[in-house]
Each structure stands twice: as structure tokens, then as C-alpha cells.
N, C-alpha and C positions, 0 to 999 in steps of 0.2 A: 779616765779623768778628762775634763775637757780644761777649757787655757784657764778657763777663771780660776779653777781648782787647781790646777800646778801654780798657776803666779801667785795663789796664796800659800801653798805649800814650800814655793821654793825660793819665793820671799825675792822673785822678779816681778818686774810689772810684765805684762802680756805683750805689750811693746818689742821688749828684749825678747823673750820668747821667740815672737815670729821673726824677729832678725837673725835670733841662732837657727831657726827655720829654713829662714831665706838662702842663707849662706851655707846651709850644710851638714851644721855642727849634733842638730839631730833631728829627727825625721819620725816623727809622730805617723803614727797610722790614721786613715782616714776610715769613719763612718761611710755606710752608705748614703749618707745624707751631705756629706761631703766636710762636715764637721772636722774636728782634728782630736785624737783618740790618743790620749797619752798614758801610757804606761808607767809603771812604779820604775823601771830602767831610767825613761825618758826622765824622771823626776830625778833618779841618782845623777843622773848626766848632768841635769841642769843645774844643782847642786850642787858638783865639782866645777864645773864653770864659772859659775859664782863666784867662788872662794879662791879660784886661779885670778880670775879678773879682780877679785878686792887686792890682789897680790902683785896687781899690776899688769899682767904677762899678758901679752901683747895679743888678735884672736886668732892668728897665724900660730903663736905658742901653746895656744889655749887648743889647736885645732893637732897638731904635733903630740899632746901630753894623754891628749884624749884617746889618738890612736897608738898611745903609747900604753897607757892605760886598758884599753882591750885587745892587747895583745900579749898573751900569754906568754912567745918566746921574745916578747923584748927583754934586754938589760938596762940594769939600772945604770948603769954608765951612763947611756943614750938618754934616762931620763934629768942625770944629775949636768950635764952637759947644757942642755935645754935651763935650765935655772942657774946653771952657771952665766952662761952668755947674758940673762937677763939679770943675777947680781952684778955682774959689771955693769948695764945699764943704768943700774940705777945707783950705783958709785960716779957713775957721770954724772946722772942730773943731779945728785947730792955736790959734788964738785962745783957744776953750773951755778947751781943756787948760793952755795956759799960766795962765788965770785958776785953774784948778782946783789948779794943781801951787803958785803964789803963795800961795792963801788956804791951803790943807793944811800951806804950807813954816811961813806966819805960826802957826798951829795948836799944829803941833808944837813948832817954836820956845817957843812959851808954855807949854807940858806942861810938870812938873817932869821925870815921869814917876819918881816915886818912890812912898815906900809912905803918902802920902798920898790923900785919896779925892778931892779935888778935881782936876777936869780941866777945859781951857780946850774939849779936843776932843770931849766929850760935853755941854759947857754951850755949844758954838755948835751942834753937831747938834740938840738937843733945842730949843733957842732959834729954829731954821731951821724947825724941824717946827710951831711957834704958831704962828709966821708965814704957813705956809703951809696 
């Protein structure tokens, strides 16, 4: 298969493709033409990548599950491990955001938002920016 045919198959754009190229993650055979020669493997691969990244997990995770994934004597420990550490991430940024979504909700709330030039939302922005 060449890229057009995987990134329609595997419903990346050809773009990503060649970064998970670049980087490592899989390694297409080359034509003698110099072309890139992708396999039905190549396409499983790209596949699970996919669906690891709609998942969040980060390409260092993604590069971890993959060679957890072809290797026969791994444990699922090692792989539940790897999705642990990245549930708790994303129990943080859910944490983050509700703190973020509170202070903006407090914010707003205090806005008149009329044709007055005082705001409470650009005197905590600029007040955040001293402090920092």
C-alpha cells in the first residue's frame, strides 16, 4: 500500500503518517523506487495508534504500549500500569479544568458586562500577571 492508501484506510492524514515515520513508531518498507511500502501490519499499527492517541496517551505511551503490544512475554501488569499513570493524568486536567471553569464561572458572575469600563475579568487577569 503506499501513504495515500493507509491514510485512507486508517483514517490519518499522511502528515501523521510520516511523523510516526520520523519518530519511529513504524517503519514502512521502501520500494525500490524509494517510495514507502506499507503493509497490512503497518496499517494494524497505525490503527492502534490512532485509537491510543483519541485516548489521549501521550507518543512516549503510545511508543511504550506498542512495544508492549509485540511482545509476547509482556504482562498485563506493565500494560495496566502504562494506563494507570495516564488515568491519573487525566484526573488532573479534569481537576484543573473544574478549578478553571469555578474561578472564570466566579469572574463572570461579577462582570456587570455593561457599557461601563470596569471589569472584575481584566482587573483579576492583569492582578494574576504582578503576581506572576
Amino acid at each position: 500500500m503506499n501513504i495515500a492508501e493507509v491514510s485512507t484506510r486508517s483514517r490519518l492524514p499522511a502528515k501523521t503518517i510520516r511523523y510516526y515515520e520520523e519518530i519511529g513508531l513504524v517503519k514502512p518498507l521502501r520500494a525500490a523506487n524509494g517510495y514507502r511500502a506499507f503493509r497490512d501490519s503497518d496499517l494494524h499499527k497505525l490503527a492502534f495508534l490512532s485509537r491510543a492517541r483519541a485516548l489521549g496517551f501521550s507518543i512516549e505511551d503510545c511508543r511504550t504500549l506498542v512495544q508492549l503490544y509485540e511482545d509476547p512475554a509482556r504482562s498485563s501488569a506493565e500494560v495496566k500500569a502504562v494506563a494507570e499513570a495516564h488515568l491519573e493524568e487525566i484526573a488532573h486536567k479534569i481537576a484543573d479544568l473544574q478549578e478553571m471553569r469555578a474561578t472564570l464561572s466566579t469572574l463572570v458572575t461579577a462582570c456587570a458586562g455593561d457599557h461601563r469600563p470596569g471589569c472584575p475579568i481584566l482587573e483579576s487577569l492583569a492582578h494574576r500577571d504582578r503576581e506572576g
